[in-house]
C-alpha angles and dihedrals in degrees: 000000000000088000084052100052091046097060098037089056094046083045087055096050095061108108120228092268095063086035094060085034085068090040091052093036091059090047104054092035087053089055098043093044085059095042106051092032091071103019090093090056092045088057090051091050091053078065092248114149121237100265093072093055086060091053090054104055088041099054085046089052094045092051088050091044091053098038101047104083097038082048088053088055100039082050092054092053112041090025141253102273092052082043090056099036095061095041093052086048099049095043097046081055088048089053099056097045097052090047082061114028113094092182105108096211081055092049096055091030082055090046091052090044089055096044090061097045095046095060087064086067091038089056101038105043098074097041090043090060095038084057094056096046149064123250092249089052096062103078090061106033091059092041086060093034085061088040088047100044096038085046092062101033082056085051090048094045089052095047098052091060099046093036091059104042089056091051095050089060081073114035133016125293096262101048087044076062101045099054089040086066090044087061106046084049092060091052088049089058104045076068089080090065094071092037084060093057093052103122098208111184119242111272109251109241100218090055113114092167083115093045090047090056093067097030095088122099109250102205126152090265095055110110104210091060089041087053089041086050101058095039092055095049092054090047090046086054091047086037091054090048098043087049090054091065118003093069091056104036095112080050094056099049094050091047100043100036104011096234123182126242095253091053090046096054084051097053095047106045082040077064088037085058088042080066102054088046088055093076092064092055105048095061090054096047083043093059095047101054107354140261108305100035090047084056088045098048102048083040085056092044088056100062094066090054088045091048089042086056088041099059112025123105089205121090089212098052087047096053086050091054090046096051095046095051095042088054096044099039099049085042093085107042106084073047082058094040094055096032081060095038089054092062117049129051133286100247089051088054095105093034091056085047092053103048099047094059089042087063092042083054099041093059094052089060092042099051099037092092093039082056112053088030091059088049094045091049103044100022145224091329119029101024087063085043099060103039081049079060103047094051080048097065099037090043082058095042089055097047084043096051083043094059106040085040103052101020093118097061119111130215099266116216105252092042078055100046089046084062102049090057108043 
């Protein structure tokens, strides 16, 4: 009851502004669950090989990775609802197209086109919330907007399989998926009713905050870009590894054990749900032996459950595997974020923040061909073996560099003070 009443009272201190931000977060994470979870399959029905999948999420990951820092700042200056706004609209246009174009230059042209307009939303969403709310709100208030967001990405990943299963009872496979991705479309862009609705206070004209944050002089000695540096390279090893796999992991489990799309939808919002659980865990481990050695033991954890997927020949074993390593990887990464945000200034905060998901993206569009081609190449079995492999071990150098990198560092109070209160 007292858990209750915690979380109902922070609930009813959210203004309207965070209030409409959930409404609008379950609405476009519901589309796009349902979207992503069955697109790989749509590109296969149109008769495309592999290869041109990778090319697509890569394409879509590239256009992210180059667009995220010029969208923080475009966000800064006209403000986060318009910023919103236009990235909710464009890529609710995107989405539609792309459920119904069968050109594959349209296809990847679409995919590019997504991957810019969804980083309006990427950059936006966090400061718009830390703008509508106090400093002894936020805990909280992260800890429901991931709930929140996990929660309908699980109910769109759910519904894309089984959607899409009972359509194809009436019509043929391609247009089941087709209207499967309509519809998670439309549901991406009712998200724009509650973004209307968004009340953002007139920008003081006499506030140069935005301007401060990109005054400083960036130079080799400065310790903030040293800091950012050597976060980013360990996030573009993670990022190489993670592109290598988590793009196609729909794809893996219909080639190796023939699942169906309802199974599949299953399998992947059940990880989706790993993911929520595996804020639970990092605090505890946290407590126990810091901050970088908590990311680099549940990192480490991770490799035994991906080597177990890459190698079984059992579905269930497979979806166990998944589900683990999903829930220890991603474990450490919000360790990673405030262990980062703890130690650079205040005005790099957004930069650190940007790059880092720049060189995450950047190694899924790196890594999208080396993929497919791998799989093409080698087959169902051993060409998912061996890419498994691959984002293994570099899965185990970047918790290694991490570690030896950062292993000085000590728990800084008000990292302390942010488990203790999760």
């Amino acid at each position: 009851m007292a858990f209750y009443k915690e979380w109902a009272g922070q609930f009813k201190g959210y203004n309207r502004n965070i209030k409409l931000a959930f409404m609008a977060n379950i609405l476009t994470q519901i589309g796009f669950g349902i979207f992503m979870v069955i697109y790989n399959f749509y590109i296969r029905e149109l008769g495309y090989s592999e290869s041109v999948n990778g090319q697509i999420i890569s394409m879509t990951a590239l256009a992210t990775a180059l667009i995220l820092v010029p969208a923080g700042i475009v966000s800064d200056r006209i403000g986060r609802k318009r910023a919103m706004l236009f990235g909710a609209v464009a890529t609710g246009v995107a989405m539609l197209f792309r459920s119904m174009v069968e050109m594959q230059e349209l296809l990847i042209l679409f995919a590019f086109f997504t991957g810019m307009t969804t980083a309006f939303l990427q950059v936006s969403g966090i400061p718009w919330l830390a703008e509508n709310s106090k400093a002894d709100q936020r805990v909280h208030l992260f800890s429901i907007h991931f709930a929140i967001m996990t929660g309908a990405n699980v109910i769109g990943n759910l519904s894309g399989g089984i959607l899409t299963d009972a359509f194809s009872l009436f019509v043929d496979q391609l247009t089941s998926i087709r209207i499967t991705l309509l519809i998670g479309s439309v549901f991406f862009i009712a998200g724009l009713v509650p973004i209307l609705r968004f009340a953002e206070a007139p920008k003081d004209k006499n506030d140069v905050r935005g301007l401060k944050g990109f005054s400083f002089k960036i130079s080799a000695k400065n310790e903030g870009v040293k800091i950012i540096a050597m976060f980013a390279f360990a996030q573009l090893l993670i990022g190489i590894g993670a592109g290598l796999v988590i793009p196609y992991l729909n794809l893996y489990f219909a080639d190796r054990f023939e699942a169906s799309n309802s199974a599949i939808g299953i399998i992947i919002s059940l990880g989706q749900a790993a993911t929520a659980f595996a804020m639970i865990i990092g605090p505890v481990v946290v407590r126990k032996v810091g901050e970088v050695r908590a990311v680099v033991i549940l990192q480490l954890m991770s490799l035994p459950f991906l080597l177990l997927t890459a190698y079984t020949e059992n579905l269930w074993l497979a979806a166990i595997g998944f589900l683990f390593r999903q829930a220890l990887m991603n474990a450490g990464n919000p360790i990673q974020m405030s262990l980062m945000m703890s130690r650079v200034n205040d005005s790099m905060k957004g930069l650190a923040n940007s790059v880092n998901q720049m060189v995450f993206n950047l190694g899924w569009a790196v890594m999208g061909p080396v993929s497919t081609g791998i799989v093409m190449r080698y087959g169902d079995y051993w060409g998912y073996a061996l890419v498994f492999s691959i984002t293994a071990s570099l899965y185990l150098i970047g918790s290694l560099y991490f570690f030896f990198v950062f292993k000085n560092y000590k728990m800084t109070k008000t990292a302390a003070h942010s488990v203790k209160t999760v």
